[in-house]
C-alpha positions as CSV (number, residue, x, y, z in Angstrom):
1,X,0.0,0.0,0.0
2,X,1.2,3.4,-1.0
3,X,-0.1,6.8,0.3
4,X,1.0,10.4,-0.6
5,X,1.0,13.3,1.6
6,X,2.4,16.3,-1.2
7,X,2.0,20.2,-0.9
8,X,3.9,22.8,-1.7
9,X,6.1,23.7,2.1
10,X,6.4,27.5,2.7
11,X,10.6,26.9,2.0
12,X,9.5,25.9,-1.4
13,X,7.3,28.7,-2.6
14,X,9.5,31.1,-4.1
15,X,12.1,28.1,-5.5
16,X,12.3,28.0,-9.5
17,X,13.2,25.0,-11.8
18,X,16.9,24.5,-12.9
19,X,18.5,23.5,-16.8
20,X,21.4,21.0,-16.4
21,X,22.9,19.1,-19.2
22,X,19.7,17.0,-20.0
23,X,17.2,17.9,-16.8
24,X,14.8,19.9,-16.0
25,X,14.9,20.3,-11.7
26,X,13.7,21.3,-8.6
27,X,15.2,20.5,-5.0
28,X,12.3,20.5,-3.0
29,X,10.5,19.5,0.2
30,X,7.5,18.6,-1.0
31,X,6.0,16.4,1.8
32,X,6.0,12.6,2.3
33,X,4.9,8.8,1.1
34,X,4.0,5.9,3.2
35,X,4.8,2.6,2.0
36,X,4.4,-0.9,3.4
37,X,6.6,-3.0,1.6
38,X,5.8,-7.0,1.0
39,X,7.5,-8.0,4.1
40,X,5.4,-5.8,6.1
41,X,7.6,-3.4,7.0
42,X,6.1,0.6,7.1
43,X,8.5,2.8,5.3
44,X,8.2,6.5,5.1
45,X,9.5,8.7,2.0
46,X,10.8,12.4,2.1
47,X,10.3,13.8,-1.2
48,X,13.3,15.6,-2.1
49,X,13.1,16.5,-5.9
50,X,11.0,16.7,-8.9
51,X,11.8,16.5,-12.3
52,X,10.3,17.2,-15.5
53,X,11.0,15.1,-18.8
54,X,9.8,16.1,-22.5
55,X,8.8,14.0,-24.0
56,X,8.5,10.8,-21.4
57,X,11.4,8.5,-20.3
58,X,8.4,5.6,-19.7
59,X,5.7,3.7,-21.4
60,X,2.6,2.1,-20.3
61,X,1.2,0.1,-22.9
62,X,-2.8,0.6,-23.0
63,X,-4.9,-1.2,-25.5
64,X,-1.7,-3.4,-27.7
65,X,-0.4,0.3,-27.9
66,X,2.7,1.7,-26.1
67,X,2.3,5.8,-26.6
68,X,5.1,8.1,-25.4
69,X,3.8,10.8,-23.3
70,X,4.3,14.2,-23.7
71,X,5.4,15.3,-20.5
72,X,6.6,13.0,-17.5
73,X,7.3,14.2,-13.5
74,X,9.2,12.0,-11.8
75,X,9.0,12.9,-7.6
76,X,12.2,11.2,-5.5
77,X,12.2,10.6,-2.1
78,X,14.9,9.2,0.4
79,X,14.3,6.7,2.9
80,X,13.5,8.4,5.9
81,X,11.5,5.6,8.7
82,X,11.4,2.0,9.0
83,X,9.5,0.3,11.3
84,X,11.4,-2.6,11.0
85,X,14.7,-1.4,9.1
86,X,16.0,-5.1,9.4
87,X,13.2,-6.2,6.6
88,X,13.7,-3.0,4.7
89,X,17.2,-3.3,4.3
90,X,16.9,-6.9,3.3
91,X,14.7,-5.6,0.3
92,X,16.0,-2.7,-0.6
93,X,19.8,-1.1,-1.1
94,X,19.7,2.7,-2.1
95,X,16.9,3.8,0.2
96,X,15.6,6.1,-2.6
97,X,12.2,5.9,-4.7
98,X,10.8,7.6,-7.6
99,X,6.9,7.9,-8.3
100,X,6.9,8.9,-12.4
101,X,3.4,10.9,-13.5
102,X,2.7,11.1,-17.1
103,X,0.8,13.9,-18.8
104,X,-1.1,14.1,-21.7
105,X,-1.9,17.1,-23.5
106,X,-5.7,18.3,-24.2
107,X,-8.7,19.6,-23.0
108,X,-8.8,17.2,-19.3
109,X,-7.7,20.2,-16.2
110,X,-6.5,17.7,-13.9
111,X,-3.4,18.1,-15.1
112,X,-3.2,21.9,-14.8
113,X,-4.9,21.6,-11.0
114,X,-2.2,19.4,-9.8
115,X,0.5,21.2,-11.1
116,X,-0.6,24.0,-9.6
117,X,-1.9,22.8,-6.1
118,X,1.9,22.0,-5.9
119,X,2.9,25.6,-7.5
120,X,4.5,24.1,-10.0
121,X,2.5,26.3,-12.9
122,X,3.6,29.6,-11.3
123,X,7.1,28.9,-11.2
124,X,9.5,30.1,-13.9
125,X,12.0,28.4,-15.7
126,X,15.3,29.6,-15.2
């Protein structure tokens, strides 16, 4: 089971996204995920950084077709909580996660309200 527990923390309001190399970037606190891993084990996530690839770096295949997206976040956390770190370290080595979310484009505002109940849409590029 996975739960999320994102806003936008005061530290972050004024931060803008970075250019380097190949990445688009933002180091930010942007709140927390729970996760209880298949040995039972409750882990919690500190979200650290988001990123923003055009087009997508994944697929998900829907209907025998495989479309790359037009835009894809990908949110990393660090490891921050065990519960029982002796399971978690037995499942997992570099303590980090990434949840990807992929956008389409068109008419649907979902999009645009997540974006900006994180204040993403506000935020200039530098």
């Amino acid at each position: 089971m996975v739960s999320f527990d994102y806003s936008l923390q005061e530290d972050g309001v004024h931060k803008k996204f970075l250019y380097s190399n190949d990445q688009i970037y933002m180091d930010i606190n942007l709140g927390k995920m729970a996760f209880m891993n298949s040995g039972g084990a409750n882990e919690i996530y500190e979200a650290y950084r988001i990123e923003l690839h055009f087009p997508s770096e994944h697929y998900i295949t829907i209907n025998n077709q495989t479309p790359r997206y037009p835009l894809e976040m990908q949110i990393y956390h660090k490891l921050v909580v065990s519960d029982k770190p002796t399971i978690t370290n037995s499942s997992i080595k570099v303590n980090r996660a990434i949840v990807s979310v992929l956008f389409t484009i068109g008419d649907v505002k979902q999009g645009d309200e997540f974006l900006n109940q994180l204040g993403i849409s506000s935020i200039i590029l530098l």
